[in-house]
N, C-alpha and C positions, 0 to 999 in steps of 0.2 A: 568481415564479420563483426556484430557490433550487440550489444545488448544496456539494455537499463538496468541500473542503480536504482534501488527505492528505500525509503526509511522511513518511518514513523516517527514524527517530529513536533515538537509544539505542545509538548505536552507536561510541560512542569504547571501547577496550578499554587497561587500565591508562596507561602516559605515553603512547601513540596517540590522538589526538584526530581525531573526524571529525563534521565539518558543526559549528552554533553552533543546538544544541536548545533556548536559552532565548529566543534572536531568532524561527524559526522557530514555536514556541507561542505567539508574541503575533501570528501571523496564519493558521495554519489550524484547523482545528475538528476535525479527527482524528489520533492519533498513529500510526503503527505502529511499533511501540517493540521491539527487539530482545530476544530470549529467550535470548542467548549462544553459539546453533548456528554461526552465520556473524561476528557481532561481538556488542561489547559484557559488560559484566561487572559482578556483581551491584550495586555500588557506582555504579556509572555509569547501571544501567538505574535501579536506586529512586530517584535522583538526577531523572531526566528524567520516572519519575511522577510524583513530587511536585512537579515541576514542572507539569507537566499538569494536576493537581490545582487548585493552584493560580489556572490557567489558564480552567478549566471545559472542557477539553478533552478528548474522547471517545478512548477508550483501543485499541488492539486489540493481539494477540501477530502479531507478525511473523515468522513462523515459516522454517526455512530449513534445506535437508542441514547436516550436522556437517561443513562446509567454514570454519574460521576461517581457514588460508594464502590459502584463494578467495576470501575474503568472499562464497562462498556462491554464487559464479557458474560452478564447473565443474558438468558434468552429471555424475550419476553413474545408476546403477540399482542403487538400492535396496530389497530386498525387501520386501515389502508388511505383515508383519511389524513391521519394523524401523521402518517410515515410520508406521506407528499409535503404536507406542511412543513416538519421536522426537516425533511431535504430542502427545501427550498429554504428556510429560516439558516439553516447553518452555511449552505452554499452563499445565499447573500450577504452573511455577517463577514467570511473568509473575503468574499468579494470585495465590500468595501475597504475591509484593513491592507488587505494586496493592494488596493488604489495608492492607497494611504501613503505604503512602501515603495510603491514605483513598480511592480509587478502587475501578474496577474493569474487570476486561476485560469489551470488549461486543463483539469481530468478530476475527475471525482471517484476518493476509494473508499468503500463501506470500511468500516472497520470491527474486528472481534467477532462477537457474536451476531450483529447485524452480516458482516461478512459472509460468514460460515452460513447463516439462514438463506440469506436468499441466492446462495449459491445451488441452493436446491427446490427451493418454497417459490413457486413460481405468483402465488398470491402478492406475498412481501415484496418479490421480486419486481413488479410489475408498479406494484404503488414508487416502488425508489426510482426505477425507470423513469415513470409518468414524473415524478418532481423535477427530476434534472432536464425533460423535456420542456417542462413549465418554464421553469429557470434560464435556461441555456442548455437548447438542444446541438448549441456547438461543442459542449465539454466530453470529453473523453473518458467510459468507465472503465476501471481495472478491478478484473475479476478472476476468481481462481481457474488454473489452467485445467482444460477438462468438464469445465462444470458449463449445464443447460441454462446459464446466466446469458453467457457468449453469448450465444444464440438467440434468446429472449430477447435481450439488447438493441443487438442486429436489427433483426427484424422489424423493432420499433424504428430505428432508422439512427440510432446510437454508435456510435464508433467504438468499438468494445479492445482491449486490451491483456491478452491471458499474463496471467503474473505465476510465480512460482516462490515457495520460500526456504530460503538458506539455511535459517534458524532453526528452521521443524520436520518431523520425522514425517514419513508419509505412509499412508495405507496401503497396500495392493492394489486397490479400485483408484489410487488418487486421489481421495480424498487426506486432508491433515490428522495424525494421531489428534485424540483430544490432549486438552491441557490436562487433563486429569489422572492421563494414565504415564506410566514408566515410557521413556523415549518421545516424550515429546517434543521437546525444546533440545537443539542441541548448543554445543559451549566451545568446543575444539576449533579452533580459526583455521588450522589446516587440514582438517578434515570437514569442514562446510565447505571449504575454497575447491577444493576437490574436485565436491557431489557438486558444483555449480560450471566447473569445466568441465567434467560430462555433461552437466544437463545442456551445455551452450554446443560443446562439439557431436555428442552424442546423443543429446533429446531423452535421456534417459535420466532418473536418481535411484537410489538404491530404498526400497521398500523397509520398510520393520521388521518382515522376514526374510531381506535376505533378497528378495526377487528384485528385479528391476522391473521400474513402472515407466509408461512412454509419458513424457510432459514435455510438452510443446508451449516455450512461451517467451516473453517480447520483452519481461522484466524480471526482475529479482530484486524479494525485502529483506533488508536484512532489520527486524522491531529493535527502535530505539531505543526499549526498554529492555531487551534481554542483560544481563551481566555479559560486558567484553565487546558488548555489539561493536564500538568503535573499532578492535582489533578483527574483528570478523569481516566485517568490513572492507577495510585498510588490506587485509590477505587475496579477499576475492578480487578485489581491481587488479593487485599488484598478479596477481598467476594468470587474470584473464589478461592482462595484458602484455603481461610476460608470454602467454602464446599466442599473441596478433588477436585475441580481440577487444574492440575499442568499448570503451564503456560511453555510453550515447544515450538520451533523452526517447523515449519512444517515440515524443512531439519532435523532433529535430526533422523528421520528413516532413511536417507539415509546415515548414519554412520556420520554427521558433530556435532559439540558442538552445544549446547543449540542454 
């Protein structure tokens, strides 16, 4: 039994510092390493490849609207247009600085508010699709468990990836509490490590009310930006592996390192 690591990484942007990317790469197996749309800046992101390099740790572009006062979490509607272009500009810029470091990009994750929208806007959906088509129809999308993205994807001929998160509270339907309300985000390292050895042995996490909701999925984030993320972290590897399961690259099947 085996599951992915994933973090939100790359994202300090000149004297702004956020999360600690070199603590965090010495425990998950995947990056999703910011492109500069929402955070992060040239210097800082080659900085955290070549860290990851370093690390043997699987790379992808964290892709995100052109929201840096938001960090990428107000919604906007973006023409379909624009969001292909936007893909493919951020996908190439990660692309070359991953040269640069000696890696490579191997999956592409929307992120925030881009995330959350076209995990359901089949419109937006369809434009992010078509860009990383454009780009590199080899790259692999991770997208929320549950959601008509999967399948959008797919059927474009996309390699789709369900993801699940450590950090945030969930709705009955599966979908994430918003950021805005009570139990969003949560902060307890031994209680996220928990609801993650259910979710791996059990396929289930525990709802906002209380129910359990069925999530089926290949990876687990834990956002680099939460307070404590590193210790949140550092608990889920240590319990999932403390009960036999490995923590592994979703790409590791497709012949790449951890």
């Amino acid at each position: 039994m085996n599951i992915d690591l994933n973090s939100d990484l790359g994202e300090s942007l000149g004297a702004w510092r956020m999360g600690d990317d070199e603590a965090m790469l010495a425990i998950v197996s995947s990056a999703n390493v910011a492109c500069g749309f929402h955070a992060g800046d040239p210097t800082g992101i080659l900085a955290t490849l070549r860290a990851a390099t370093a690390k043997g740790v699987t790379v992808g572009a964290h892709i995100a609207y052109p929201d840096l006062g938001g960090f990428g979490r107000r919604n906007m509607d973006v023409a379909s247009e624009d969001l292909i272009a936007d893909t493919i500009y951020q996908i190439g810029a990660l692309k070359g600085l991953a040269t640069a470091a000696g890696t490579r990009v191997s999956y592409v994750k929307p992120h925030g508010a881009l995330y959350n929208t076209i995990a359901k806007d089949r419109r937006q959906a369809e434009a992010i699709i078509e860009g990383i088509r454009q780009i590199d129809s080899g790259l692999t999308l991770v997208a929320l468990a549950g959601s008509p993205l999967l399948g959008w994807a797919r059927a474009a001929g996309l390699t789709a990836v369900a993801e699940a998160f450590a950090d945030r509270g969930y709705m009955p339907d599966g979908s994430l509490v918003s950021r805005r309300e009570p139990g969003a985000v949560l902060h307890d390292p031994q209680e996220v490590a928990a609801r993650m050895l259910r979710l791996v042995t059990e396929g289930t996490v525990p709802a906002i009310d209380g129910s359990a909701v069925r999530v089926e999925a290949d990876s687990i984030c834990v956002h680099g930006d939460s307070p404590g993320a590193v210790a949140m972290a550092r608990e889920i590897r240590v319990l999932l592996e403390r009960s036999g399961v490995a923590i592994r690259s979703f790409m590791a099947s497709a012949g790449e390192k951890r």
